[in-house]
N, C-alpha and C positions, 0 to 999 in steps of 0.2 A: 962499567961493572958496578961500580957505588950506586949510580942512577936505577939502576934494575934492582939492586937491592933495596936502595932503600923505596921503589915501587913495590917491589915484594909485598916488605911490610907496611905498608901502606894498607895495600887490603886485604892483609891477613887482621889488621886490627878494624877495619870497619864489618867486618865481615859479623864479628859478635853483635855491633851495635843493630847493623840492618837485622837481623834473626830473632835481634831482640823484641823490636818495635813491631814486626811483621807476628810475632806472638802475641803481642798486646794488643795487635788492635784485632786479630783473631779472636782475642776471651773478650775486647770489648764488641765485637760484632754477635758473640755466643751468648753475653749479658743481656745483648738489645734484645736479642731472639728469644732469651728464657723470660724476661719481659716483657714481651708480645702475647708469647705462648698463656703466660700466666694470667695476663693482664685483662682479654678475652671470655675466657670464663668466668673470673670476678663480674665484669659487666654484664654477662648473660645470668650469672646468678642473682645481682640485683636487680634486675630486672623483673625477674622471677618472684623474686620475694616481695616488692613493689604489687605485682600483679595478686599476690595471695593476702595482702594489708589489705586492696580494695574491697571496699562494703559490697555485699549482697547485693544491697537495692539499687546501689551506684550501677553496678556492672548491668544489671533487668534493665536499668533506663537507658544507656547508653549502649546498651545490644542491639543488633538488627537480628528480627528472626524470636526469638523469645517471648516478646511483650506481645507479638502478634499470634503467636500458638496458642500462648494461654489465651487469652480474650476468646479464641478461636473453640479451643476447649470448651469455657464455658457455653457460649452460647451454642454447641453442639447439644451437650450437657442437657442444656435447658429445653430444648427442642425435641430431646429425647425422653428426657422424660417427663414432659406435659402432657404425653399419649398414650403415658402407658396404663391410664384406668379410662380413658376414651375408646383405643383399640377395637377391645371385644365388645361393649356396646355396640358401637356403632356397628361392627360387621356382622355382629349377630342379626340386628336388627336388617342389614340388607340380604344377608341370607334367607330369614326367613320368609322377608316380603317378596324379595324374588321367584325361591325355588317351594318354598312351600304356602303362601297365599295370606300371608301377615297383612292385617290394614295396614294401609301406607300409613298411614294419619296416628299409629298406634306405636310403641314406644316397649319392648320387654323389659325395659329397666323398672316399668310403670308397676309390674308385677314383682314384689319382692322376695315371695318365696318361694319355692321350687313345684310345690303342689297346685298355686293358684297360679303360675305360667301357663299361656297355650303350649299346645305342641308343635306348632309351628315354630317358636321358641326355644324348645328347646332341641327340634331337629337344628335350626340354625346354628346355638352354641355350641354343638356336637359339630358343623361342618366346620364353623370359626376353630376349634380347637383345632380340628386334626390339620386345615393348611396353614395355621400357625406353624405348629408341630415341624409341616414339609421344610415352609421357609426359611424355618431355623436353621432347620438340615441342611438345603441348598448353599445359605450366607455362611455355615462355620464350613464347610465342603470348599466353596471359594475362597472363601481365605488360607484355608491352608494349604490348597493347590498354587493360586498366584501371589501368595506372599513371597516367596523365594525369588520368583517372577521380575516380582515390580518391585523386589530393593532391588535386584542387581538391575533392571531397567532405570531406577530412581538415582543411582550410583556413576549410570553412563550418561544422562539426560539432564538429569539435575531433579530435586525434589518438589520442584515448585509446581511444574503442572501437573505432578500426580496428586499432589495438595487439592488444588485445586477440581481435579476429576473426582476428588473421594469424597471433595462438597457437592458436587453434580449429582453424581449419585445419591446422595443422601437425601438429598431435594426429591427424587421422584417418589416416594413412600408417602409424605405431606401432602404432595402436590395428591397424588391419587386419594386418599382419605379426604382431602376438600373435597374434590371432583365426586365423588360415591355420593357425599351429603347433598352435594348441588344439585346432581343430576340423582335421580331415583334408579336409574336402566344400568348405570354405570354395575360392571361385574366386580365383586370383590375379590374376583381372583386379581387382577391389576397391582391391588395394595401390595399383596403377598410375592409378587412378580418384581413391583420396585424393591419389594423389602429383599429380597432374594438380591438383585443384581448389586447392593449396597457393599454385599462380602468381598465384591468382588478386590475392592483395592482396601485394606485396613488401613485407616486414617492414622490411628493413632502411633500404629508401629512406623510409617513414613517423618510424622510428628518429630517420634523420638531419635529417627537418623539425623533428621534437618538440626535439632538440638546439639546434638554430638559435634557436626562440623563446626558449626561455631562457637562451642563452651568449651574452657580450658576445664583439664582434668578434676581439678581440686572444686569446680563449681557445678560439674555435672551432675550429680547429687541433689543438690537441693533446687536444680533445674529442673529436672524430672520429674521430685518430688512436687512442687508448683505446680509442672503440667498435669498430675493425676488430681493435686488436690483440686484445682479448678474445674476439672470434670466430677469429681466426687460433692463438691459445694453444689455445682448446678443440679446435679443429679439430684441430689437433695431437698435442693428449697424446688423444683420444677414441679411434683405435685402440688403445691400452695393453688399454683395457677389456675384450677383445674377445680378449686372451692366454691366459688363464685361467678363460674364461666361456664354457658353451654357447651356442647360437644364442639359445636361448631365454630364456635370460638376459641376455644384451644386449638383446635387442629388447624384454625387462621393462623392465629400466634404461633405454635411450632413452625407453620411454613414460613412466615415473616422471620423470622428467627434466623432458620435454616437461607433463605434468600439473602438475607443482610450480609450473614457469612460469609456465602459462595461472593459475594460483590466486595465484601471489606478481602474477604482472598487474591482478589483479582486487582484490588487498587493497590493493598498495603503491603502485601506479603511478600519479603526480598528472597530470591535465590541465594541458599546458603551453600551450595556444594562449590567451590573454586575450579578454575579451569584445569589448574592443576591436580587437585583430585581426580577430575573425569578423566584426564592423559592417562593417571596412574591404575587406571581398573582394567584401560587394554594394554599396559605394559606388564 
């Protein structure tokens, strides 16, 4: 009987100690855990703050996808607008040699005011304007039908080869404006045809997706801003070119321009959409 007793007490008195310790190391396993919990987001916040110290120029030089849009920009920029006081010369003058009997050898820029123009002349400017006019129509028409199109095409595929097709297409508008000066037979409906099918994909709305997947929040701003002013510089100085240069010379130089790009597209330009992004457009 004394045996059992004093087992009794035995562990009636361990009994506090185990309860005790099995507590403690409960708040120490609950400490490690508020620990973990806390400790996680400090390192994701500095991280963060880390990423928002980094310089502007730092992040442009060590981006993929950025340094190659702009440049991209520009010499789009430039290519577009070294033709645009070329354009209407030149098509007028095939208009009227063609459809109304202009000497070939004869030039209506040669005639500077509107009185001492032939008529032949000025029938041409009259056709040159109105399928300007069309083309416009057809190019803002496709872009507003297959923009919606080809980001969510651009979203499942990735942005690179429609980068790349919105260079293609840009090239046939040059390409045909040499070809008209080269050849005399050449129709100047063609120009108007390239310039039409150019709507079809809008470069620079594709531009500004590719942007977005790889620029953090806080720097997409004055990424953008880049990308427009680099079209807006080009745009800019591209009539200079057009001072000292035949028609036919420009319209070389815009297609060299426009070629250089579509080939620096094709060597340099990385796909920015992740694979994981593309899973998440059919989920």
């Amino acid at each position: 009987m004394n045996e059992e007793r004093n087992h009794d007490v035995s562990v009636l008195a361990t009994e506090p100690l185990l309860s005790n310790s099995v507590h403690q190391t409960d708040t120490n396993n609950g400490n490690n855990n508020d620990d973990q919990i806390v400790r996680y987001p400090t390192q994701a916040r500095q991280q963060e703050e880390e990423d928002q110290h980094q310089s502007f120029l730092h992040f442009i030089l060590r981006s993929q996808g950025p340094p190659q849009l702009v440049i991209l920009s520009l010499l789009f920029a430039l290519a577009l607008g070294a033709t645009v006081g070329v354009v209407p010369a030149v098509l007028t003058d095939q208009y009227a040699k063609l459809y109304y009997g202009f000497d070939l050898y004869d030039h209506c820029s040669n005639y500077s005011t509107k009185d001492s123009k032939p008529q032949p002349c000025l029938d041409g400017s009259s056709d040159a304007q109105t399928a300007a006019a069309i083309s416009s129509f057809i190019s803002n028409a496709f872009t507003f039908f297959t923009s919606s199109v080809i980001g969510t095409l651009s979203d499942q595929y990735g942005r690179r080869g429609f980068l790349i097709l919105g260079q293609f297409l840009s090239c046939l508008a040059p390409t045909a404006l040499v070809l008209i000066q080269m050849f005399p037979t050449v129709k100047p409906r063609w120009y108007y045809i390239s310039t039409s099918l150019s709507g079809m994909i809008s470069w620079i709305s594709i531009a500004l997706s590719s942007l977005s997947d790889v620029v953090p929040n806080h720097w997409r701003a004055p990424v953008f801003g880049l990308l427009l002013s680099a079209f807006s510089l080009g745009f800019a100085f591209s009539p200079l070119l057009a001072l000292k240069m035949t028609h036919y010379t420009v319209s070389m130089v815009s297609f060299i321009l426009l070629l250089f790009g579509l080939l620096y597209s094709i060597v340099s330009l990385p796909e920015t959409l992740t694979e994981d992004a593309r899973v998440s457009v059919y989920e």
